[in-house]
C-alpha positions as CSV (number, residue, x, y, z in Angstrom):
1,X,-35.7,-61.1,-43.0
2,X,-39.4,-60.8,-42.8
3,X,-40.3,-57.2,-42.3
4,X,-43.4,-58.2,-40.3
5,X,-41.2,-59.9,-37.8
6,X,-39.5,-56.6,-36.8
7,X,-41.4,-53.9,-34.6
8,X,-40.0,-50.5,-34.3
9,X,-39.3,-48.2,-31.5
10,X,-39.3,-44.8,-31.2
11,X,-37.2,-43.5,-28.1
12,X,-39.2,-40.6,-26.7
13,X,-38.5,-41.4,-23.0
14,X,-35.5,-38.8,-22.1
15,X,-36.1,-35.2,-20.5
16,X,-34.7,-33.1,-23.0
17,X,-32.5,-31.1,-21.3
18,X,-30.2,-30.0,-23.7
19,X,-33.3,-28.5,-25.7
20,X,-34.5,-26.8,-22.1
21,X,-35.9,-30.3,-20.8
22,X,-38.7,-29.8,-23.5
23,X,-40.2,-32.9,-25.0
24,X,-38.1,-33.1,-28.1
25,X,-40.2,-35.5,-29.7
26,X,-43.0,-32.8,-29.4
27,X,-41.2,-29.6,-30.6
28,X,-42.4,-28.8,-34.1
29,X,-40.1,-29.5,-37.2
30,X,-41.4,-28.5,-40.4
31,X,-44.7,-28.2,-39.2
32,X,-45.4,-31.5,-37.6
33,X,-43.8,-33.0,-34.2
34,X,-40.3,-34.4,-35.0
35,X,-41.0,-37.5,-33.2
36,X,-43.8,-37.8,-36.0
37,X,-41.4,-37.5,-38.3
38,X,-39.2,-39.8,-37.3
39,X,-42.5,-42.5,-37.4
40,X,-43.5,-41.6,-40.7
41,X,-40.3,-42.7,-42.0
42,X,-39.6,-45.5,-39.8
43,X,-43.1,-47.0,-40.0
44,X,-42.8,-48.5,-43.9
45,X,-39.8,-50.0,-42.7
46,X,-41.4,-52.4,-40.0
47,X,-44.5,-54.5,-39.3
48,X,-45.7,-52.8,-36.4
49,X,-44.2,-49.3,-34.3
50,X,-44.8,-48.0,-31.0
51,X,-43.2,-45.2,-29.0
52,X,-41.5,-45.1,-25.6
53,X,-42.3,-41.9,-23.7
54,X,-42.2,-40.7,-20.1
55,X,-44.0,-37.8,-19.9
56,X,-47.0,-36.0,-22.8
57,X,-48.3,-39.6,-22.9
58,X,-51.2,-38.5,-24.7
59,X,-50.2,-36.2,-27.8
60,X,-47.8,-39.5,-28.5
61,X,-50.9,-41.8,-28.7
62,X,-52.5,-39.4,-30.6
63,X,-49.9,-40.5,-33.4
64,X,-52.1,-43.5,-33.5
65,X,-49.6,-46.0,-32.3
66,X,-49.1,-48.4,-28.6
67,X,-47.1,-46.0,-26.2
68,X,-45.2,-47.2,-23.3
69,X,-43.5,-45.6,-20.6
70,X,-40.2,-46.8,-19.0
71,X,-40.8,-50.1,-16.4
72,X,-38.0,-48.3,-14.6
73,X,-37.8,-45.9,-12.7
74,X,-36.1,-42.5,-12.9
75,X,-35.5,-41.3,-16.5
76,X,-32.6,-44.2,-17.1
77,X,-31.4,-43.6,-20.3
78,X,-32.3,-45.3,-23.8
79,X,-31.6,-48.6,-22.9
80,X,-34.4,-48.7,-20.7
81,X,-36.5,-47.9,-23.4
82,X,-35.2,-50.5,-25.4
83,X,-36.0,-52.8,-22.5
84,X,-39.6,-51.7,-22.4
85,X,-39.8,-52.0,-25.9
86,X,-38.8,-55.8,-25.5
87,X,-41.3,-56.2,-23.3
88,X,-43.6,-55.6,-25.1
89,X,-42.4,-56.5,-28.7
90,X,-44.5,-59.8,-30.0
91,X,-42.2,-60.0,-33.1
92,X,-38.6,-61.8,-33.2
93,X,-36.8,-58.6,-33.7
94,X,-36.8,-54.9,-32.4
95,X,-35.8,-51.8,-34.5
96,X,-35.1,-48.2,-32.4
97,X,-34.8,-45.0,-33.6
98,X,-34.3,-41.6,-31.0
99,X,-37.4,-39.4,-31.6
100,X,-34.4,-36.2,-33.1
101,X,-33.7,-38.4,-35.7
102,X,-35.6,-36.9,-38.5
103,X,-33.7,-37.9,-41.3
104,X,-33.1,-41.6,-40.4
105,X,-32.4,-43.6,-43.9
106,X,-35.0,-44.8,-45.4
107,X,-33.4,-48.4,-45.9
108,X,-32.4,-48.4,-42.0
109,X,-33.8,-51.4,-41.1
110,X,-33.0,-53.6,-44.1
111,X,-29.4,-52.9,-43.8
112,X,-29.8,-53.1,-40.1
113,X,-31.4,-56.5,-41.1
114,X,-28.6,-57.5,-43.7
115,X,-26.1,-57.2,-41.4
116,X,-27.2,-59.0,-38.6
117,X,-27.9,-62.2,-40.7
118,X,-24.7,-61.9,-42.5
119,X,-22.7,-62.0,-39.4
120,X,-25.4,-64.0,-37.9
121,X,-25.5,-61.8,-34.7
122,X,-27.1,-61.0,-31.8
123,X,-27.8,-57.3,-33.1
124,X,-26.8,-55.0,-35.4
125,X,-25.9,-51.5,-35.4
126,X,-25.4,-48.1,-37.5
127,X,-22.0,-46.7,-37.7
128,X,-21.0,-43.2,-39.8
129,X,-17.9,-42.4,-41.3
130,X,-13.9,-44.2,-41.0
131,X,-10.6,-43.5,-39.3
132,X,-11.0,-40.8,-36.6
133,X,-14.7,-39.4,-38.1
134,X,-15.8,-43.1,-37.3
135,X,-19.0,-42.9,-35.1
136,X,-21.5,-45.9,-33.8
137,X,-24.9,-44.9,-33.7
138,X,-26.3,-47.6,-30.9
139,X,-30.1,-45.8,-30.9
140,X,-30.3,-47.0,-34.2
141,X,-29.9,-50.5,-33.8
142,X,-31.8,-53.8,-34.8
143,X,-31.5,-56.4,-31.7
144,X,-33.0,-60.1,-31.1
145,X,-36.2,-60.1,-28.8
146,X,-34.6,-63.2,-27.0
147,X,-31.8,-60.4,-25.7
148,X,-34.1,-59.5,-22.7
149,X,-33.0,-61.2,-20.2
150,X,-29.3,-60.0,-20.8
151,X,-30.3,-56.4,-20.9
152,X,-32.5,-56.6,-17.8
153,X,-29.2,-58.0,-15.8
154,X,-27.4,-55.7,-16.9
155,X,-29.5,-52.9,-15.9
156,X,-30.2,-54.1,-12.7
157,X,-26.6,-54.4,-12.1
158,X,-26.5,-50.5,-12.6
159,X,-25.3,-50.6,-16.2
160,X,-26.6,-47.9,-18.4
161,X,-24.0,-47.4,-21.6
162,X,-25.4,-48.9,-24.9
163,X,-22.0,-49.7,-26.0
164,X,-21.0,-51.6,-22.7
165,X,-24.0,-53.4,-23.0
166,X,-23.9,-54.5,-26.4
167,X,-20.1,-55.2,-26.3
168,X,-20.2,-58.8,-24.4
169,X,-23.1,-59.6,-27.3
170,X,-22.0,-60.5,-31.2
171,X,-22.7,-57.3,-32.7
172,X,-22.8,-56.3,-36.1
173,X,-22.0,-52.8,-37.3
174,X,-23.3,-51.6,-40.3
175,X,-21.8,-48.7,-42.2
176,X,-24.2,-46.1,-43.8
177,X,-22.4,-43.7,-45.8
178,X,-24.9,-40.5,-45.5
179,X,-23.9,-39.4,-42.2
180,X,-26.2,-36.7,-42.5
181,X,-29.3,-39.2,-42.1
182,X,-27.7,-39.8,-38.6
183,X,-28.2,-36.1,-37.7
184,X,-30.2,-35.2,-34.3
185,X,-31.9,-32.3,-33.4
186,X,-30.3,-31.8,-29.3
187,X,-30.9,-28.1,-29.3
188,X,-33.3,-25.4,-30.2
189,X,-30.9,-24.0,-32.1
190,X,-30.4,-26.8,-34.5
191,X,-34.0,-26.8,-34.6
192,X,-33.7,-23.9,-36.5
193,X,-30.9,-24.7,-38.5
194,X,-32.3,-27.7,-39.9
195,X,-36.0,-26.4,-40.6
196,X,-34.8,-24.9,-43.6
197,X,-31.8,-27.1,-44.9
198,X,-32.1,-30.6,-46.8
């Protein structure tokens, strides 16, 4: 797959509230926003980025990338940032990664990518560990642009669960074996745990 024809997302558009509904995209992290971060890392992986944010608009577009706040209404959850970012995605694919996500893999996307062809699927996503440690990560996922319709349905029929959503498509799931790339900062207190740890 064409990097060039995947734009990533950056999911920025939550309240925060287990960090003290701070921005968490904002909070510093090693001396830079985490949400920056997150981009700088993400950004070789694609052919173009852009962030999804609700609130602080304008220290996210001072990153230097499109921003674009939820088309609805009331803080409702990821995947209505992933439906903004289809709406405005002009590539066939859409990458997203949650603005905590600091230490996202580097090959994300073309594993992500991999897996989706090789199953030939309607998205793929990144899943950590086996037996009961077994996790899905749906933020990070690589989806079709053509799913738009779907996920607009099902959020206007009051669906909000990533998993329910992505459940009736063909998903792939792609197994990463660092499942410390798939760490998220939720709390100030992992904030400061991680500043100083690898």
């Amino acid at each position: 797959m064409d990097i060039s024809q995947i734009t990533g997302l950056i999911l920025a558009g939550g309240r925060g509230t287990r960090m003290g509904t701070v921005d968490k995209g904002l909070q510093l992290f090693r001396d830079a926003p985490m949400a920056l971060h997150v981009l700088m890392r993400l950004s070789p992986q694609v052919g173009y980025i852009m962030i999804n944010a609700n609130q602080n608009i304008a220290p996210y577009e001072g990153f230097g990338v499109p921003v674009w706040q939820d088309e609805m209404q009331g803080f409702a959850g990821p995947l209505a940032g992933l439906q903004t970012g289809l709406i405005h995605c002009e590539t066939d694919y859409l990458v997203t990664s949650p603005c905590d996500s600091p230490f996202l893999p580097t090959d994300l996307v073309q594993r992500l990518a991999d897996g989706l062809e090789q199953n030939n699927a309607d998205l793929a996503v990144a899943v950590t560990g086996s037996g009961d440690t077994r996790q899905a990560h749906p933020v990070f996922c690589l989806v079709k642009a053509s799913l738009l319709p779907h996920l607009t349905l099902y959020l206007q029929e009051g669906g909000r669960k990533f998993d329910k959503w992505y459940s009736s498509l063909a998903a792939a799931e792609v197994h990463f074996e660092d499942e410390d790339a798939f760490r998220n900062i939720n709390t100030l207190d992992d904030l400061r745990k991680y500043e100083t740890t690898a």
